[in-house]
C-alpha angles and dihedrals in degrees: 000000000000097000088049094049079055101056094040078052098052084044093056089044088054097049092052091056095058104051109129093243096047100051085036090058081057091066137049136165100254093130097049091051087049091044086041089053094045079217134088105208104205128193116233141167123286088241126318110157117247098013100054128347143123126265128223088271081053094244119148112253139169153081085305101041103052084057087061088049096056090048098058093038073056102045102023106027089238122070086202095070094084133119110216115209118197106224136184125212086259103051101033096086102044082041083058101037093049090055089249086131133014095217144027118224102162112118093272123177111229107232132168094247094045089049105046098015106046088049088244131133120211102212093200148322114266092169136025124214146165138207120274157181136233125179130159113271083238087067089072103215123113105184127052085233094077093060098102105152098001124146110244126198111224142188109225119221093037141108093249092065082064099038095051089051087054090041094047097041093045090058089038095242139140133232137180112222120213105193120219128174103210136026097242079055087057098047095056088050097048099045092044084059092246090141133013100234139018117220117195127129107297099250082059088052096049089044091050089038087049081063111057124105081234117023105162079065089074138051141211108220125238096243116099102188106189144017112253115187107196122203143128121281127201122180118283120245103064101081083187105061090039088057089045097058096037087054096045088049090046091047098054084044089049092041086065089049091042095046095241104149129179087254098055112025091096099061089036085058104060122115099223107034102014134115120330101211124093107214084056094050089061100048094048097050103241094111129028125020101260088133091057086053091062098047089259145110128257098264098049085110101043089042090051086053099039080057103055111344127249134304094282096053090043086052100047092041095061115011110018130094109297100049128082100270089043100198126174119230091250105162094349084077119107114269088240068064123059077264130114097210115109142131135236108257136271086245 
């Protein structure tokens, strides 16, 4: 009796599943908008250096925005045909929710009531962070737990307005906030004394500290308060647009592992004389049919990499080293690495 209740159980689950409402809610037409448009209109920061600003010919570039760019070279064949929307903390999730982008590339933390409650869907993590301070070394202080009483610039509509009160609250101090909607914002504020200390995720804070006339004359704290997974994010409700930009995200990620480079996807892609590895091959199109999966054609991953190189050269282009902000991987390394960053396989 009991094994037959359960099978009467796993029927009526089933059927469930396949009512026609239920598997159409699972998927939308967002491809074919972005296809009909000829165009992917992503939704990036107002300005934050490294990740996604303008440059003196007053292009979009960044961390962000080269993962936009890879989405529309795989969806569109041409990683110029992108609509970039300049988006705050506040504004980024009803822009999202209303279709007035497909996708989300703005440094966003991915959080449970983001994720179940908002209706959105966060298709990965290409960089993690985690919550930070930065105060003038005039200030005298070295550690975040000396800020009792300090004024503190903050973006509003984001994770780190929740994490300060608990940070604050759990050492029994008091803070004065001093709410802000963009980084440049912050940065005014900051630098016109208005608060004592600016809190933001620590890449935000390189990139703002990377800004200033004299930057050697500010720090960034020890303390690290909360965990901020960063990835992009696209409406739930379309299970194949949120599969196409996990997977480009994962195949720029793979490509590293896998040592595709800019420079060399397009002979590793050849059919005849190309890469000997399989899992390669199949990333790269030139065995299997995972591009016909996704809706796409063969090429949608070579195409992604052609268009700005894998995780490591983004990286290194924007945030690495040798750039302004000058951050190491970290964590952000690959996990062959010392690293916890990798990507499901081409399987």
């Amino acid at each position: 009796m009991i094994a037959t209740t359960r099978r009467v159980l796993s029927c009526a689950v089933l059927a469930a599943f396949a009512l026609p409402g239920i598997v159409g809610s699972a998927h939308g037409a967002t491809l074919d908008d972005v296809r009909a448009a000829d165009e992917l209109k992503c939704g990036i920061n107002t300005g934050l250096a490294g990740f996604a600003n303008t440059d003196d010919a007053g292009n979009w570039v960044g961390f962000d925005v080269d993962y936009c760019k890879a989405l529309a070279a795989a969806v569109l064949g041409d990683a110029s045909k992108i609509q970039y929307v300049s988006l705050t903390g506040k504004n980024r999730f009803p822009a999202l929710q209303a279709g007035e982008i497909e996708v989300l590339a703005r440094n966003t933390t991915w959080t449970f009531s983001r994720d179940v409650d908002l209706g959105l869907t966060f298709v990965g993590v290409n960089y993690y962070d985690g919550q930070g301070f930065l105060g003038p070394k005039s200030l005298g202080v070295s550690s975040a737990t000396e800020l009792d009483g300090a004024s503190v610039c903050i973006q509003t509509g984001t994770t780190t307005e929740l994490n300060l009160a608990d940070f604050f609250r759990t050492h029994n101090m008091a803070y004065e906030p001093v709410p802000i909607e963009t980084n440049s914002e912050a940065r005014a504020a900051y630098e016109a004394d208005r608060c004592d200390v600016y809190t933001s995720d620590a890449s935000g804070l390189a990139a703002t500290k990377a800004t200033f006339d004299n930057p050697d004359d500010h720090m960034v704290l020890p303390e690290i308060i909360s965990k901020e997974p960063l990835g992009p994010v696209v409406r739930q409700g379309d299970d194949q647009w949120a599969d196409i930009t996990r997977w480009v995200l994962n195949a720029l990620i793979s490509a590293e592992e896998l040592g595709v480079t800019q420079a060399n996807v397009e002979a590793l892609a050849q059919k005849d004389g190309g890469s000997d590895n399989p899992e390669v091959q199949r990333l790269l199109g030139s065995e299997g049919s995972m591009g016909a999966m996704l809706g796409l054609d063969a090429d949608w991953a070579a195409r992604a990499i052609m268009a700005v190189g894998n995780y490591s050269e983004i990286f290194e282009r924007h945030l690495g080293p040798d750039t302004r902000l000058g951050l190491e991987r970290g964590l952000n390394a690959l996990y062959s690495a010392g690293g916890i960053l990798y990507s499901p396989p081409f399987r």
